[in-house]
MIPALO-548417 format. One record per residue: y, z, x of N, C-alpha, C, O, CB in turn; residue in one letter; residue number from 1. Coordinates in Angstrom, 2 decimals. Atoms other than C-alpha are relative to their C-alpha. Glycine has a CB too. Layout:
((Y,Z,X),(Y,Z,X),(Y,Z,X),(Y,Z,X),(Y,Z,X),'A',NUM)
...
This chain:
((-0.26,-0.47,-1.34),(168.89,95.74,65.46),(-1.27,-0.15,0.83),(-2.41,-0.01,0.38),(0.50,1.47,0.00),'X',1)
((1.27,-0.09,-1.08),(166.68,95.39,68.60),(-0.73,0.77,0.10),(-0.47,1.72,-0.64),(0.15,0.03,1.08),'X',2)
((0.53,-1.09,-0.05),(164.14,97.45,69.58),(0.10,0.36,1.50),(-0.53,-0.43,2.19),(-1.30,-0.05,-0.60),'X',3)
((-0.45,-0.44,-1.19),(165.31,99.21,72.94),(-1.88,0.24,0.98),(-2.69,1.09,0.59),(1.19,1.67,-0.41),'X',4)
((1.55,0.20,-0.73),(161.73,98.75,75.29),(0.40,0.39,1.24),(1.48,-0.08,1.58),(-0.79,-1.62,0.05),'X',5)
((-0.13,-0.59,-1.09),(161.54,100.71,78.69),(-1.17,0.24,0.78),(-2.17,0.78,0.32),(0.58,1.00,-0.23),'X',6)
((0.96,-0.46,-1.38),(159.50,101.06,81.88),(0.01,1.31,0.47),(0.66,1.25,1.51),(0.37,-0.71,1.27),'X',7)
((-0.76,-1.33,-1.37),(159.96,104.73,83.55),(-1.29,0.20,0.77),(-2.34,0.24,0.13),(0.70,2.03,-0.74),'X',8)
((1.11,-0.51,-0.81),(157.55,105.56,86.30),(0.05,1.79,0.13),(1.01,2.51,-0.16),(0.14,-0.77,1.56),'X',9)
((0.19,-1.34,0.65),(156.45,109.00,86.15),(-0.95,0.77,1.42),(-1.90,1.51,1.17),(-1.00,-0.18,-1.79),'X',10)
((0.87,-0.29,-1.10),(154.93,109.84,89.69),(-0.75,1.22,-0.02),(-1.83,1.05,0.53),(0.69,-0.01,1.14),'X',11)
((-0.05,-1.32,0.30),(154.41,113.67,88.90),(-1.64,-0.22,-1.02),(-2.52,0.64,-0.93),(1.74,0.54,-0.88),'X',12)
((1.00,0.46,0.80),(151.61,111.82,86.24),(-1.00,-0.99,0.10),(-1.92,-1.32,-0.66),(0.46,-0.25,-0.82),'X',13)
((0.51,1.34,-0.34),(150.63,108.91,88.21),(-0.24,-0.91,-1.05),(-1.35,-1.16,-1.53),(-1.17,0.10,0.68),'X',14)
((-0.03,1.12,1.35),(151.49,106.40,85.46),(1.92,-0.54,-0.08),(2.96,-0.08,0.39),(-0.64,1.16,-1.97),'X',15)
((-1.18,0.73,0.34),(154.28,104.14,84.34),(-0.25,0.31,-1.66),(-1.37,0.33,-2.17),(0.04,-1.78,0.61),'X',16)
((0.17,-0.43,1.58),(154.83,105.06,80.54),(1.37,-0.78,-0.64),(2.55,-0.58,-0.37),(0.04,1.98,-0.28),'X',17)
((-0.70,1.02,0.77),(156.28,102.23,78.13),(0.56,1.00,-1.40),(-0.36,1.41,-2.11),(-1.19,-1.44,-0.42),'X',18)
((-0.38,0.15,0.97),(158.81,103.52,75.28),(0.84,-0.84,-0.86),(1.85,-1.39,-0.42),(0.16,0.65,0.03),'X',19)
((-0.47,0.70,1.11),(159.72,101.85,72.02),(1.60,0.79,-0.55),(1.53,1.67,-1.42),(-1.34,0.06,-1.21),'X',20)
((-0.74,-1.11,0.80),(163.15,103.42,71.14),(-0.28,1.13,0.18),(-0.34,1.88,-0.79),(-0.08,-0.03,-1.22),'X',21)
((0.15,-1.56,0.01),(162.45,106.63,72.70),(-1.27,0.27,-0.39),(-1.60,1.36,0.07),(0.96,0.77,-0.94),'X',22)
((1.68,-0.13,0.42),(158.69,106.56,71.31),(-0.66,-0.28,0.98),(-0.29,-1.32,1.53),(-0.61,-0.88,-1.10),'X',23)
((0.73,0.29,-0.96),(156.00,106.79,73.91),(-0.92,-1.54,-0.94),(-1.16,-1.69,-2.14),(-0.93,1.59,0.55),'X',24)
((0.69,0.95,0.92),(154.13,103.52,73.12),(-1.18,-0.70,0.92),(-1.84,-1.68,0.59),(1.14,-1.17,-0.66),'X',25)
((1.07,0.88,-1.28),(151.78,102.77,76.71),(0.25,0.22,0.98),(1.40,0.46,1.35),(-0.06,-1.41,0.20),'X',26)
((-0.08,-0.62,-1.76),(151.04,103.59,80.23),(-0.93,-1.06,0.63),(-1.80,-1.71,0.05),(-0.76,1.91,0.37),'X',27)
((1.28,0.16,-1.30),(149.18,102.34,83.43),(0.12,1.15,0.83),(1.17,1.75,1.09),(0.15,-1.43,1.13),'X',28)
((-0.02,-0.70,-0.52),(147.83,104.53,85.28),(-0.54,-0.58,1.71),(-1.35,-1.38,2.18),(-0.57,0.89,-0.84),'X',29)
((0.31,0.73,-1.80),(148.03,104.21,89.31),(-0.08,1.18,0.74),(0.18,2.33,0.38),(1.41,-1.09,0.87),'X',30)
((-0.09,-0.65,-1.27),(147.62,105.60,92.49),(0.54,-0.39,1.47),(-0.03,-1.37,1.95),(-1.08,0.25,0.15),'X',31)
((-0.28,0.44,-0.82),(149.20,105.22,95.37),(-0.33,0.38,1.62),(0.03,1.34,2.29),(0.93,-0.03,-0.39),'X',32)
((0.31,-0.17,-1.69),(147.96,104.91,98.93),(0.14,-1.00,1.10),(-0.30,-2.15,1.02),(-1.35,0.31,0.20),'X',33)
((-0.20,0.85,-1.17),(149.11,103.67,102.50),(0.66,-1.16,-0.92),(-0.09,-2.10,-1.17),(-1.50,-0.42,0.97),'X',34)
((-0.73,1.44,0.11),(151.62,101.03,101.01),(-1.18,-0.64,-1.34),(-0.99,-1.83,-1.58),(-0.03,-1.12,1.92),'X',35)
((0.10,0.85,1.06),(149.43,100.09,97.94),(-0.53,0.98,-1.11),(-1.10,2.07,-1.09),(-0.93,-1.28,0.31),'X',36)
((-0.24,-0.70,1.16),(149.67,100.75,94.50),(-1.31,-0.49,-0.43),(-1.54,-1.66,-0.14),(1.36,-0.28,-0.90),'X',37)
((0.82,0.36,0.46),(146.21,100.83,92.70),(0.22,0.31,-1.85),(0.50,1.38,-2.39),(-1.04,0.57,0.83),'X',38)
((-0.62,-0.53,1.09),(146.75,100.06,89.00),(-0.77,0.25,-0.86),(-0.69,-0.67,-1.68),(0.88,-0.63,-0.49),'X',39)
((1.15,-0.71,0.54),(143.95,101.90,87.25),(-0.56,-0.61,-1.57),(-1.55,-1.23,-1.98),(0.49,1.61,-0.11),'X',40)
((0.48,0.59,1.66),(144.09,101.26,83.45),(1.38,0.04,-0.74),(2.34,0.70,-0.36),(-1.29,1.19,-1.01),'X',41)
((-0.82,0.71,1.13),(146.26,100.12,80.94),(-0.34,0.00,-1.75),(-1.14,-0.69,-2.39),(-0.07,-1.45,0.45),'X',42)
((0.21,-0.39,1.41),(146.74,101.67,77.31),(1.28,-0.26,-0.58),(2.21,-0.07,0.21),(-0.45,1.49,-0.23),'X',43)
((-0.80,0.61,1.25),(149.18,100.36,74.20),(-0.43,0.77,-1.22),(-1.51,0.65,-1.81),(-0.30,-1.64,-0.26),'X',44)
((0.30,-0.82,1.39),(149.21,102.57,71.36),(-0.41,-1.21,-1.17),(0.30,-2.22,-1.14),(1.58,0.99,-0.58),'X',45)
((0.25,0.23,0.76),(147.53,101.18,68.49),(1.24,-0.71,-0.72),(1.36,-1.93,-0.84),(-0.59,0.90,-0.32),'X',46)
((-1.22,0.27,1.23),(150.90,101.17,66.09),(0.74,-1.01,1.12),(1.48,-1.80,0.54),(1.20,1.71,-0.71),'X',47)
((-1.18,0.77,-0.33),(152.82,99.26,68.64),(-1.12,-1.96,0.45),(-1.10,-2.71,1.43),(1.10,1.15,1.79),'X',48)
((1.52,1.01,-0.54),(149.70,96.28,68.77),(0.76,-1.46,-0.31),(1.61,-1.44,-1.21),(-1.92,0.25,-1.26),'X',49)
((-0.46,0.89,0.49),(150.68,92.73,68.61),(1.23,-0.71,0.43),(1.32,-1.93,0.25),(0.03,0.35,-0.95),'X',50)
((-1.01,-0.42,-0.38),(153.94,93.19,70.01),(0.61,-0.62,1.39),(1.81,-0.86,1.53),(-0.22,1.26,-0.03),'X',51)
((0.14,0.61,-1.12),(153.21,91.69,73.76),(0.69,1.16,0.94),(1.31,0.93,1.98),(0.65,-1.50,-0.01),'X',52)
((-0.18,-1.97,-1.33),(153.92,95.70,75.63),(-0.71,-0.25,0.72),(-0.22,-0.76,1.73),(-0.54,1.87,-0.43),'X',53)
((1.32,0.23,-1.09),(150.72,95.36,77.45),(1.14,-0.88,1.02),(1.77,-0.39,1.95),(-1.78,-1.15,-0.76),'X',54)
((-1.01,0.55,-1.18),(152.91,92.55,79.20),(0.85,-0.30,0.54),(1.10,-1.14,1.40),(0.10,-0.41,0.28),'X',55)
((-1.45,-0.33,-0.07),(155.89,93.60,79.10),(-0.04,1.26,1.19),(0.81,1.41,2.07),(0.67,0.52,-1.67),'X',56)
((0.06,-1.30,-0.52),(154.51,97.06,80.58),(-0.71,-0.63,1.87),(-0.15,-0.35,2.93),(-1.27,1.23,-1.27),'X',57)
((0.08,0.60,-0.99),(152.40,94.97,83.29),(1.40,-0.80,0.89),(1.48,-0.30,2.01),(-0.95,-0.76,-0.45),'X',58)
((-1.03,0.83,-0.18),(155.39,92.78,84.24),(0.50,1.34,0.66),(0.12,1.54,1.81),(0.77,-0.86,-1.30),'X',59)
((-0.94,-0.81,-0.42),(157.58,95.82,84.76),(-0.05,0.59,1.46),(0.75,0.75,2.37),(0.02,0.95,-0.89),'X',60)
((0.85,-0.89,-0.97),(155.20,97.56,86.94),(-0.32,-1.12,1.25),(-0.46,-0.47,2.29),(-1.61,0.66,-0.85),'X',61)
((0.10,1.19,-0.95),(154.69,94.41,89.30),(1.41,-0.17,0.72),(1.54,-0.20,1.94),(-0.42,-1.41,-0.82),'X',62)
((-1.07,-0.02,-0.78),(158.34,94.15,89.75),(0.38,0.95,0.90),(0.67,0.74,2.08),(0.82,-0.12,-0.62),'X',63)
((0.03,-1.32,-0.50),(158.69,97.64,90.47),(-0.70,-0.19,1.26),(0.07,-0.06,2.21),(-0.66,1.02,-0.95),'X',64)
((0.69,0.16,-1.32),(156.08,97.04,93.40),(0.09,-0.87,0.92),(-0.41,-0.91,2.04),(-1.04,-0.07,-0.11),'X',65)
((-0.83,1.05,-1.37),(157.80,94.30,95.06),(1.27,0.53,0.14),(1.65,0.47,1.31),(0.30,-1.83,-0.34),'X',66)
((-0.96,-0.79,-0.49),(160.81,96.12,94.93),(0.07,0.69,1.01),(0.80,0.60,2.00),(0.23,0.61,-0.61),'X',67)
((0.07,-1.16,-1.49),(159.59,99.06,96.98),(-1.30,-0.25,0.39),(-2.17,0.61,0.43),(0.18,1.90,-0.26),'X',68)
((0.93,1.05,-0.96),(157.18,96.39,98.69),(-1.10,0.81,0.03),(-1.41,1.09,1.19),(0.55,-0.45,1.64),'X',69)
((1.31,-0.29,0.08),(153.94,98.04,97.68),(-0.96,-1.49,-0.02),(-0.60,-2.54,-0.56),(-0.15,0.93,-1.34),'X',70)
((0.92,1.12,0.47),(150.79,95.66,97.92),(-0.54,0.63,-1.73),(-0.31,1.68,-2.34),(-1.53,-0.19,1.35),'X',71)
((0.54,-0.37,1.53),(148.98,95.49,94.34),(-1.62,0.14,0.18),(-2.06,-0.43,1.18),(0.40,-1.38,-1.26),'X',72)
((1.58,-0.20,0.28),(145.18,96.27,93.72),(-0.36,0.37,-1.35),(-0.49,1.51,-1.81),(-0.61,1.10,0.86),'X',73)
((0.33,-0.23,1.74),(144.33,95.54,89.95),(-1.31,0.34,-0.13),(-2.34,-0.26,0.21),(0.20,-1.35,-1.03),'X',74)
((2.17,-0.11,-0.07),(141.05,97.12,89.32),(0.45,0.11,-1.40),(-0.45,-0.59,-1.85),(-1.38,1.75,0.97),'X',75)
((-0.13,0.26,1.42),(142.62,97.44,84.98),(-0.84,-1.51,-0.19),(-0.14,-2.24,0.51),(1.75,-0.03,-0.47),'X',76)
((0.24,1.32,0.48),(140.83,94.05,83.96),(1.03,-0.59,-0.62),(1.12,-1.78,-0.31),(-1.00,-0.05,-0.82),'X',77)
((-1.09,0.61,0.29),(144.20,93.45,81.89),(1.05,-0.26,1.04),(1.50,-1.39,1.16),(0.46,0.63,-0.95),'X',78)
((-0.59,0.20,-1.17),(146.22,93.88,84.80),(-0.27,-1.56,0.70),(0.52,-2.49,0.87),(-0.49,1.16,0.86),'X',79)
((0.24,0.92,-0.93),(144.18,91.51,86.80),(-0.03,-1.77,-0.92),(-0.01,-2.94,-0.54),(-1.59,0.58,0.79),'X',80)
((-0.21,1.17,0.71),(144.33,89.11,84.15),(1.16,-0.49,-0.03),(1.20,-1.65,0.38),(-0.33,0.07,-1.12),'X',81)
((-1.68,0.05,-0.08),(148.18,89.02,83.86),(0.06,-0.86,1.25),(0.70,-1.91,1.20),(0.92,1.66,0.21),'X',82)
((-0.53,0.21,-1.48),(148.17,88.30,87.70),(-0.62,-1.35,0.22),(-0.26,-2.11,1.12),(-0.50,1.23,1.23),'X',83)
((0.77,1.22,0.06),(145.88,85.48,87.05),(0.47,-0.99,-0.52),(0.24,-2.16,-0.22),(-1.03,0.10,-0.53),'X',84)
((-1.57,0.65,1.02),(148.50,84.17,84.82),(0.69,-0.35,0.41),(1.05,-1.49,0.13),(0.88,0.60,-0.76),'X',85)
((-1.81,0.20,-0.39),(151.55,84.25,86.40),(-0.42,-0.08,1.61),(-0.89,1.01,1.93),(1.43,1.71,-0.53),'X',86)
((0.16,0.49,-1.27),(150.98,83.03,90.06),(1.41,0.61,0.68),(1.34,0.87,1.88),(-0.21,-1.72,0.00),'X',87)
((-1.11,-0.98,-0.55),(154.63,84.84,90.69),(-0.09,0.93,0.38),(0.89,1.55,0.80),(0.76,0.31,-0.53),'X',88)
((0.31,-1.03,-0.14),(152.84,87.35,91.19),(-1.42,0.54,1.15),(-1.60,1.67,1.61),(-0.06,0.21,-1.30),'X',89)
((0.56,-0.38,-0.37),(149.96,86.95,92.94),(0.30,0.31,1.29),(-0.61,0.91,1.88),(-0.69,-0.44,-0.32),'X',90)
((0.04,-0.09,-1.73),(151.51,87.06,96.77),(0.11,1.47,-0.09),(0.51,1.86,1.01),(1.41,-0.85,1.07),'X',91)
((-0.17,-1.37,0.47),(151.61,90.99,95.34),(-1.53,0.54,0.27),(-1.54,1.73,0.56),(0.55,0.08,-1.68),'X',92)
((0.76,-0.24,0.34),(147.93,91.07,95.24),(-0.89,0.32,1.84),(-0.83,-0.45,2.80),(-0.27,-1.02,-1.18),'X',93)
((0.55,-0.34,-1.29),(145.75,93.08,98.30),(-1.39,0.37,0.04),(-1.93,1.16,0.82),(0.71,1.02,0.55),'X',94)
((1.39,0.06,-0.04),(142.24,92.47,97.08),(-0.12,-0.90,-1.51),(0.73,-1.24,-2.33),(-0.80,1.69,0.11),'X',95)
((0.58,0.97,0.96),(140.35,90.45,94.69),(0.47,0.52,-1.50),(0.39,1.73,-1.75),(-1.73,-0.06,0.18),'X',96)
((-1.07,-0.19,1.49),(142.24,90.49,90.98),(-1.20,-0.12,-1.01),(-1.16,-0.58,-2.15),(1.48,-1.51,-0.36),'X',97)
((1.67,0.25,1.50),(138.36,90.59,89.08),(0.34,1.35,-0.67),(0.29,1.32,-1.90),(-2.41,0.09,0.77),'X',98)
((0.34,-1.13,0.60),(138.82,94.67,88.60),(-1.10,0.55,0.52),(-1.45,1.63,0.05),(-0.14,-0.15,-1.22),'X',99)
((1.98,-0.21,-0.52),(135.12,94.97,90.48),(0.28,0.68,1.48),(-0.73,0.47,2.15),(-1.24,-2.04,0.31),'X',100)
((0.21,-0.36,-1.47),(136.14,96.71,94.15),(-0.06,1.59,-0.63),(-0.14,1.94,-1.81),(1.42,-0.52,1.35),'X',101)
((0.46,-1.43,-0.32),(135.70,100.54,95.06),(0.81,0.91,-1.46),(1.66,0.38,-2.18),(0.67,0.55,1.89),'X',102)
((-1.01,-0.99,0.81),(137.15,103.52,92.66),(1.52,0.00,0.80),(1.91,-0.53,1.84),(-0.72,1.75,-0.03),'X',103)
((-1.45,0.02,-0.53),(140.65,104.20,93.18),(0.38,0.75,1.07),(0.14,1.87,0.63),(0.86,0.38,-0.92),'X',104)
((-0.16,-1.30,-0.14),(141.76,106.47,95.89),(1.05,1.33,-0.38),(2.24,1.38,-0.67),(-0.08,-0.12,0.96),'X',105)
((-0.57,-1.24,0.22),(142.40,110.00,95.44),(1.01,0.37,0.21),(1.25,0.58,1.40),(-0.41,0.69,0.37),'X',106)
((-0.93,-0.34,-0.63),(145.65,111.04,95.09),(0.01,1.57,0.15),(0.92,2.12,0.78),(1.07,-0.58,-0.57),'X',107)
């Protein structure tokens, strides 16, 4: 049988949190201000390693922000790597995709 893989955003936590079958298994953590989503950092549990979550969990979270037409601001270094990747993605992007601009702001 498959393994059932999920996105839920979690605003209350500022994070998107990836489960495996009901198992927490990875988050990004963001913030959101004025129309853009800043996507902070990016964690994958250990046990679920190998697996390709990280960009499964990125991916999700990108769609999600063209949906409800947020700009993107990857300051995660994995994040900004992903986006560096997949060119589908970058017209999403509302500053430089290195990870290197200001802290995030405060939500």
């Amino acid at each position: 049988m498959d393994e059932v893989v999920e996105t839920v955003d979690h605003p209350d936590r500022g994070r998107y949190e990836l489960t495996v079958d009901s198992q927490f298994a990875g988050s990004i953590s963001y913030a959101i201000h004025n129309g853009q989503i800043v996507l902070i950092h990016t964690e994958i549990d250990p046990a679920y390693a190998g697996k390709h979550l990280g960009q499964r969990l990125v991916r999700s979270v990108l769609d999600d922000a063209r949906v409800r037409r947020l700009r993107v601001r990857p300051k995660c270094p994995f994040v900004a790597a992903y986006i560096r990747s997949h060119p589908e993605y970058q017209d999403l992007v509302d500053a430089r995709i290195d990870g290197s601009e200001d802290p995030a702001p405060r939500r």
